[in-house]
C-alpha positions, 0 to 999 in steps of 0.5 A: 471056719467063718461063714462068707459075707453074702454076696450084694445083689444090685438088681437081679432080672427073673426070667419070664418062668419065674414071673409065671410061677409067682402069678400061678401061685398068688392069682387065680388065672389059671395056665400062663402059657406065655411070659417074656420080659418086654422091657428092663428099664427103671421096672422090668415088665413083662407080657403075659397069656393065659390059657383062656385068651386073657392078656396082662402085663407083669410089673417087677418093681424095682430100687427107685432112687426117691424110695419104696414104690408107691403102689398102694396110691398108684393102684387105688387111684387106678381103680379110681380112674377106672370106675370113673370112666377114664381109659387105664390099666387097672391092676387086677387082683390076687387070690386074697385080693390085695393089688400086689404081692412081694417076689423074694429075689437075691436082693430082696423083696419087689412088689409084683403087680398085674395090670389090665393088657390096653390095646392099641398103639402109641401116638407117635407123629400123629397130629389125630392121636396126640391131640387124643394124648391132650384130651386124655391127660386132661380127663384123668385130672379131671376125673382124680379131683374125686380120688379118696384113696390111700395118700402118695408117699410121694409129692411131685414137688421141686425136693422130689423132681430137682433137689433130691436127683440134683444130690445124686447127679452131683454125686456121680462120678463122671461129673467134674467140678465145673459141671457140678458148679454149672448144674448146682447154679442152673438148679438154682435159678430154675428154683427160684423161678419156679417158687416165685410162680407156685403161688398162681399155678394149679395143682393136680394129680399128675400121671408124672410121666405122660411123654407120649410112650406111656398111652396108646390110642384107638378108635371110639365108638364114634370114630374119634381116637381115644388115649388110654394110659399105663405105667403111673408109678411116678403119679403123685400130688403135683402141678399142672405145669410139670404134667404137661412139660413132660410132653413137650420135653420129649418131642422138643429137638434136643439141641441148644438153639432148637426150635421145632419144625413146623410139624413139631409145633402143630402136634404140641399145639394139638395136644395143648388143644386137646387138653384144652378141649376138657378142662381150661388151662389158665394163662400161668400155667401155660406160660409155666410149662418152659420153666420145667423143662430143665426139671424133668431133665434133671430128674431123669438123669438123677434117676440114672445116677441113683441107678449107676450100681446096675446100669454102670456110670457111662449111663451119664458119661460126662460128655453127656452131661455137659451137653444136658448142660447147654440145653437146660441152659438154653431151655431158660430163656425159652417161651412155652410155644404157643 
């Protein structure tokens, strides 16, 4: 009798028992006592208590479309950052002190790793905290030049944030030859202008995915809010211009012919001046921030294309994906506010 092929797997979710197994058995934190998996999005996470008051978060890597995660780099720049003053999660250790151990699932191997619980909440609409969200994306680009850790596996380049999730959109297949045409067009002009401007603009070690839901906030000692940052699996080598485009993408309105309101424009101008308050911000870059707003949109839909065996292909409806269409096109002409 021929024994049945295994069964393909495309990403399995633990329970939050399984996580605390796993931690009991490779770190030396005693009883966890609570476990719950808070978010299942391109990682699963989940919220841990131990038996003598120690919080932590549990991150279960999963399958990215760019490769395997790169958290031997994420993990000592971490490190890094911590032991230079700046606000982070750092990962804390297990038994034999390595900053990860690999969970056996269905699918695989994922890296399991634990990072330090930051309290506080996320800026929001407010003006103070992301102000505070500016000052503290420009101290950690400040405090990384002194990083000698292990490289990144991954550069934060126009292959990695355009061309290579451009392959996979194109792919798709709720994408149509009109709008693989429009995007393949609009990918191209975006490259073009970029290129043309790498030579005057900044490189850093970028967080890669500082929108506003990845830091929170809290009082200092002197009263003055204070942003702390977590999730740095998509930090790399990058440019400066992209680290503070991810901000503007997330709170510029979502509509071809959008502008911001007024309350829109003074939190960007607040963050700007923020950063701005730690290191300077050269007119290039600035001027820069616009042109890679279509970029970071198209790598977050390439990441839900490389993501279609486990969130399914109406995660990119094409109806979506023609509206994405006009506002890139749209964001082209766009000036970075000032």
């Amino acid at each position: 009798m021929t024994a049945a092929a295994p069964i393909e797997i495309a990403q399995s979710t633990p329970t939050g028992g399984a996580i605390a197994h796993q931690v009991m058995k490779h770190y030396a934190l005693g009883k966890v006592t609570y476990c719950v998996l808070m978010r299942r999005g391109f990682n699963h996470v989940y919220e841990m208590r131990f038996a003598d008051g120690l919080c932590a978060v549990a991150r279960l890597c999963a399958e990215r479309p760019r490769g395997a995660p790169n958290t031997a780099y994420e993990t000592a720049m971490l490190r890094h950052l911590k032991a230079a003053g700046a606000g982070v999660a750092a990962p804390l250790a297990t038994r034999s002190g390595a900053d990860s151990i690999a969970m056996p699932l269905p699918e695989g191997p994922r890296d399991l790793v634990l990072f330090e619980y930051l309290p506080g909440e996320g800026p929001g609409e407010s003006v103070p905290d992301t102000e505070a969200t500016g000052r503290g994306l420009a101290l950690l680009h400040e405090l990384a030049q002194g990083y000698a850790g292990p490289p990144s596996r991954y550069q934060l380049d126009l292959q990695h944030l355009l061309h290579a999730p451009l392959a996979l959109l194109c792919a798709a297949p709720t994408m149509d030859d009109a709008l693989r045409a429009g995007y393949i067009a609009l990918a191209s002009r975006v490259a073009e202008r970029i290129t043309a401007l790498l030579p005057q603009l900044t490189r850093v070690a970028c967080h890669g995915d500082c929108h506003g839901g990845n830091n929170f906030v809290t009082d200092g000692p002197d009263g003055t809010r204070v942003a702390s940052f977590f999730d740095f699996d998509d930090a790399g080598p990058g440019l400066l211009a992209y680290d503070l485009s991810v901000y503007l993408w997330n709170t510029f309105p979502r509509k071809a012919g959008g502008v911001f309101d007024e309350a829109g424009l003074t939190r960007w101008q607040r963050y700007i001046a923020g950063y701005r308050s730690v290191r300077p911000l050269a007119p290039a870059d600035f001027d820069a921030i616009t042109s890679f707003l279509p970029v970071r949109q198209i790598w977050l839909m390439g990441e839900f294309a490389g993501r279609i065996p486990v969130w399914g292909a109406q995660a990119i409806p094409s109806v979506y994906l023609r509206k994405q269409l006009e506002i890139m096109e749209y964001w082209e002409s766009m000036h970075t506010p000032a």
